[in-house]
C-alpha positions in Angstrom: 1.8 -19.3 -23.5 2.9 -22.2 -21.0 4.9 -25.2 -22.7 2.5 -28.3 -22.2 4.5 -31.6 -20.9 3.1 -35.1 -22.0 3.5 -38.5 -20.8 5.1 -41.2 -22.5 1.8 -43.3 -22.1 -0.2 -40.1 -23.9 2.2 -39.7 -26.6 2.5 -43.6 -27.0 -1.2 -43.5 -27.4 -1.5 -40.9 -30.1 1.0 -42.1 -32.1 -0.2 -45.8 -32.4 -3.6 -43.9 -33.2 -1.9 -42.2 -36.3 0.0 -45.6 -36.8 -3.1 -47.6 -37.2 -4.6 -44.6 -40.1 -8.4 -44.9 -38.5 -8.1 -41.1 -38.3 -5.9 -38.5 -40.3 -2.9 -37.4 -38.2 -4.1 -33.2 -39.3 -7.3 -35.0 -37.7 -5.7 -36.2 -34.7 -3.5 -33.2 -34.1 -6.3 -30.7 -34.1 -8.6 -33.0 -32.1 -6.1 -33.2 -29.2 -4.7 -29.4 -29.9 -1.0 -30.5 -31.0 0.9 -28.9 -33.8 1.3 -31.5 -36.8 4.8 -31.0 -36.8 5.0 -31.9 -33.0 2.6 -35.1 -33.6 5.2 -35.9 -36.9 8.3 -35.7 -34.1 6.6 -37.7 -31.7 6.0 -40.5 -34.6 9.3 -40.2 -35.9 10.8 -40.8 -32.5 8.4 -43.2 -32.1 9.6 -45.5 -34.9 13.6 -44.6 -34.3 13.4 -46.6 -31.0 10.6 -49.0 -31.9 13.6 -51.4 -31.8 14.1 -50.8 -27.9 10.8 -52.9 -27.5 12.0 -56.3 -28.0 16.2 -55.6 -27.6 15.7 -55.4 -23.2 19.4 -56.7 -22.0 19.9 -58.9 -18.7 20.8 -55.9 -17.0 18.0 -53.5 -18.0 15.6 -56.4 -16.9 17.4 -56.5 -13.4 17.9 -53.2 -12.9 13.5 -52.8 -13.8 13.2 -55.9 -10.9 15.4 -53.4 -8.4 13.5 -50.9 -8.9 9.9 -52.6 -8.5 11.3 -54.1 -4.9 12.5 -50.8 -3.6 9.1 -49.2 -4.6 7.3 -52.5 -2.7 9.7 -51.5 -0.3 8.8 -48.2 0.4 5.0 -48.8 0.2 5.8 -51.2 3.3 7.9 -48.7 5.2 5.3 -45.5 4.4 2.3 -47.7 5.4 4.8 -48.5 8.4 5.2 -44.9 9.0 1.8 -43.9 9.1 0.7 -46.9 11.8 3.2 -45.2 14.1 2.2 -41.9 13.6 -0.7 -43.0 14.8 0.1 -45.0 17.6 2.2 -41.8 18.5 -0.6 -39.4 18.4 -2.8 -41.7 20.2 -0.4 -41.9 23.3 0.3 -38.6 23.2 -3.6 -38.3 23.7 -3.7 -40.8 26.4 -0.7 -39.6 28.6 -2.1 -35.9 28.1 -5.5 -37.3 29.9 -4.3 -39.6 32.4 -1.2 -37.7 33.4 -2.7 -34.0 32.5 -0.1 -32.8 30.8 1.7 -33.7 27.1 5.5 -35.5 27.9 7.8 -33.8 26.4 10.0 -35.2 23.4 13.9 -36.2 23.3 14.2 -32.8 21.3 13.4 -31.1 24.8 16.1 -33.0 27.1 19.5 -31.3 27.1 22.1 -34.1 27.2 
C-alpha cells in the first residue's frame, strides 16, 4: 500500500475540525480514512507549534516578502516567455511563406 502525502492546508483543516469537538476525532478519522493515531500526531504537532502563529520575526517576514516578489517575478518573465515564443513561431511561419524556406537558427552557423 502507497504512503498518502497531505498538505499542510488539509491537515490544518482536520485538526481545527477535531479542535472545535463538532465531530468525534474516531469520527473524523474514519470519515476521511486516517488512522487515529496519525490524526492524534497531527493535533499534537498541531498544538506544539501553535505558538509559531503569532511569534513571526523581522526576518521571517522579509524573507516571506522576497519570496512573494521573485514569484511576481517569475509570473512576469514566464508570461514574457510565452509572448516571444509566439512571436518566434509566427515569424518563423511568415519567413517560411514569403521566402519558402524556414532560416535556419544560430545553433546551425559554425563560428
Amino acid at each position: 500500500m502507497e504512503k498518502r502525502e497531505f498538505t499542510a492546508e488539509y491537515k490544518t483543516k482536520i485538526v481545527i475540525e477535531v479542535l472545535e469537538g463538532g465531530s468525534m476525532a474516531s469520527e473524523i478519522a474514519i470519515r476521511e480514512k486516517l488512522n487515529p493515531k496519525v490524526l492524534s500526531n497531527w493535533k499534537q504537532e498541531f498544538l506544539k507549534n501553535a505558538h509559531r502563529a503569532f511569534t513571526t520575526t523581522k526576518e521571517e517576514r522579509q524573507a516571506a516578502k522576497e519570496i512573494k516578489l521573485a514569484q511576481e517575478r517569475e509570473q512576469e518573465l514566464m508570461a514574457k516567455v510565452g509572448v516571444l515564443t509566439m512571436e518566434n513561431d509566427w515569424l518563423k511561419k511568415k519567413s517560411k511563406e514569403l521566402l519558402g524556406y524556414e532560416p535556419a537558427s544560430k545553433a546551425n552557423f559554425k563560428s
